[in-house]
N, C-alpha and C positions, 0 to 999 in steps of 0.2 A: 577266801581269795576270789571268787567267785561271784561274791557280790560287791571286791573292791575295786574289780578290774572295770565295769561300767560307770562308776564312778568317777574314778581317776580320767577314763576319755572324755565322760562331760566334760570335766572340770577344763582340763584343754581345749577341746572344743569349743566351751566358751569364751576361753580366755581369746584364742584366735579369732574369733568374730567381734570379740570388745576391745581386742586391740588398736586396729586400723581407726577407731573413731575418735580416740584420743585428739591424736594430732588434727585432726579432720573436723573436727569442731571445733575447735578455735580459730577458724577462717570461715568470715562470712562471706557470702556467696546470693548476686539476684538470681532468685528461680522465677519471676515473670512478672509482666508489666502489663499494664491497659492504657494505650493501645501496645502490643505486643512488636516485637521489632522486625521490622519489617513491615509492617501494615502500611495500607492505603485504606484512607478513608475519608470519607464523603463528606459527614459532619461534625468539627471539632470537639471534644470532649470539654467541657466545662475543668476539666481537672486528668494531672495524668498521676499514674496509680505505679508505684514500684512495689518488687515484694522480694523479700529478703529472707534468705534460710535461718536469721535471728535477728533479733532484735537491734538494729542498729543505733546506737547514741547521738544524741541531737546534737548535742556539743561540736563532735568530733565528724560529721557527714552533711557533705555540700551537692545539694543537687542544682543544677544549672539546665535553662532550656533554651535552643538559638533556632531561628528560623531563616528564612533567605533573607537575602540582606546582610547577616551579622544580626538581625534583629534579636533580643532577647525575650523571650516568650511565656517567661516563666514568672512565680512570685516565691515567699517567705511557705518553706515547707511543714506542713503536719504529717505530725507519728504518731500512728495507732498499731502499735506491739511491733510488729516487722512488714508493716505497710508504713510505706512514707506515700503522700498526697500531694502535687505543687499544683495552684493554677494553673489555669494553660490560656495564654491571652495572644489568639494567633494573630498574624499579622498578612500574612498571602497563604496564597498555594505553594505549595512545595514543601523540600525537604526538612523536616525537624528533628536536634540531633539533645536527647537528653543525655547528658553527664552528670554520673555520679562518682563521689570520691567516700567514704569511709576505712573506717578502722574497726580492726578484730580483734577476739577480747585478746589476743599476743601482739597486740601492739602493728602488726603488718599493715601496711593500707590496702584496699580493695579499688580497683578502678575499674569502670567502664563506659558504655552509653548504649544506648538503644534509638533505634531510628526510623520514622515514621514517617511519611507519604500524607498531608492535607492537599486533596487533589480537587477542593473546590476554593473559589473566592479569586482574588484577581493576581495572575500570574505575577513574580517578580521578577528582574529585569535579570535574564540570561547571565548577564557580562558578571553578576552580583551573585550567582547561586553557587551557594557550596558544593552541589555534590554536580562534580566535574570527574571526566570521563577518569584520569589517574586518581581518585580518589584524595585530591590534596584536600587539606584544612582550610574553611572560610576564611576566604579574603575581605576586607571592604573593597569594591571598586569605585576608583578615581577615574572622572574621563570629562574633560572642558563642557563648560556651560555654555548658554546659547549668546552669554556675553563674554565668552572669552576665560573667564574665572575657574580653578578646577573647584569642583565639589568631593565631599570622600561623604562614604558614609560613616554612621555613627559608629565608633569604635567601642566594642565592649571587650569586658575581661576577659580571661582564657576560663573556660568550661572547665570545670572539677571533673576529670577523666574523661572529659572528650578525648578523641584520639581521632585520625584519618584515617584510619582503616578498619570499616567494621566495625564489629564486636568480637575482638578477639578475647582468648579467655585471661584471665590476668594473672600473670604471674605467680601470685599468692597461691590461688585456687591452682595452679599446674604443681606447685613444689607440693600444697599439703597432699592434691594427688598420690603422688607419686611418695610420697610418704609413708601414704595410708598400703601402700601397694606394696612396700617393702617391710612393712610392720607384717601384713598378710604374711609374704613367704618367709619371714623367720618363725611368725607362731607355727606355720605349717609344719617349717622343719623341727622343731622343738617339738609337737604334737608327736613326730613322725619318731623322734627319737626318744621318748617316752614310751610309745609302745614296744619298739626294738625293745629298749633295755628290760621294760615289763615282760615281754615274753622268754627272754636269758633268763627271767630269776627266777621264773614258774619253772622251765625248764631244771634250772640247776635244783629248788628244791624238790620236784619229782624222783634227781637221780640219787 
């Protein structure tokens, strides 16, 4: 008994810490990007760089890139393992908001974006910049020409998980969380009640 009792805790013990990753990997998730979100930076990247806790499917994940204006900034993406690659083809200074949209291998979608500061080349026109003090979503601005005509700018599609606020975390990633959290404290207690009854039966075959 003696050498079944250290055994039997492994076994649980492991079971408790391979539990929670179940569900937890089947939701992918970006762990970082170049340039990184948030950044300001001086001179445009030739290319912007996503990185993904797995391998995401080409099929099934759209990345989109927009700069001031509404301008679209981006091109046709490469995947290398769980790096995705887009051109990056700037157009002014200012804010640039990449969107990405995929799927995990459970079928959930994954959304976000990340956002970046190009803080040289030639300013675009205030009335036109997305990132406005409440954080609303890119407008085109329309405002009368010098003959009287309105002009808008060019209209593009809606960005694959762009959002207006931030980077918040998505959805997906908050439920498998919070999954993985509650896988933890039921192996815990199931661990915990495994020893309880283990030391009852030591006990009773003593008496």
């Amino acid at each position: 008994m003696a050498r079944v009792v250290p055994v039997v805790l492994g076994v649980a013990f492991g079971v408790s810490f391979l539990a929670p990753a179940t569900p937890a990997a089947a939701h992918n998730s970006l762990t970082g990007s170049d340039p990184r979100d948030g950044a300001r930076v001086a001179t445009a990247p030739a290319q912007i760089e996503l990185r993904f806790l797995a391998k995401p499917a080409p099929a099934t994940t759209k990345i989109t890139i927009t700069g001031p204006d509404n301008v679209v900034a981006g091109g046709p993406p490469a995947f290398d393992g769980s790096r995705v690659r887009v051109p990056f083809k700037p157009a002014a200074a200012g804010l640039y908001i990449v969107g990405y949209q995929l799927a995990s291998s459970d079928g959930h979608p994954v959304k976000g974006e990340v956002r970046f500061t190009l803080t040289t080349g030639t300013a675009a026109d205030p009335s036109a910049s997305p990132a406005t003090a409440g954080g609303t979503a890119p407008t085109a601005a329309v405002g009368p020409t010098a003959s009287g005509a309105s002009s808008a700018a060019p209209a593009v599609t809606a960005t694959a998980g762009a959002t207006a606020a931030g980077s918040p975390v998505p959805a997906a990633q908050e439920s498998s969380q919070m999954r993985g959290w509650l896988w933890t404290i039921a192996a815990a207690l199931l661990v915990g009640a495994l020893v309880v009854g283990l030391q009852r039966w030591l006990r009773a075959r003593r008496r």
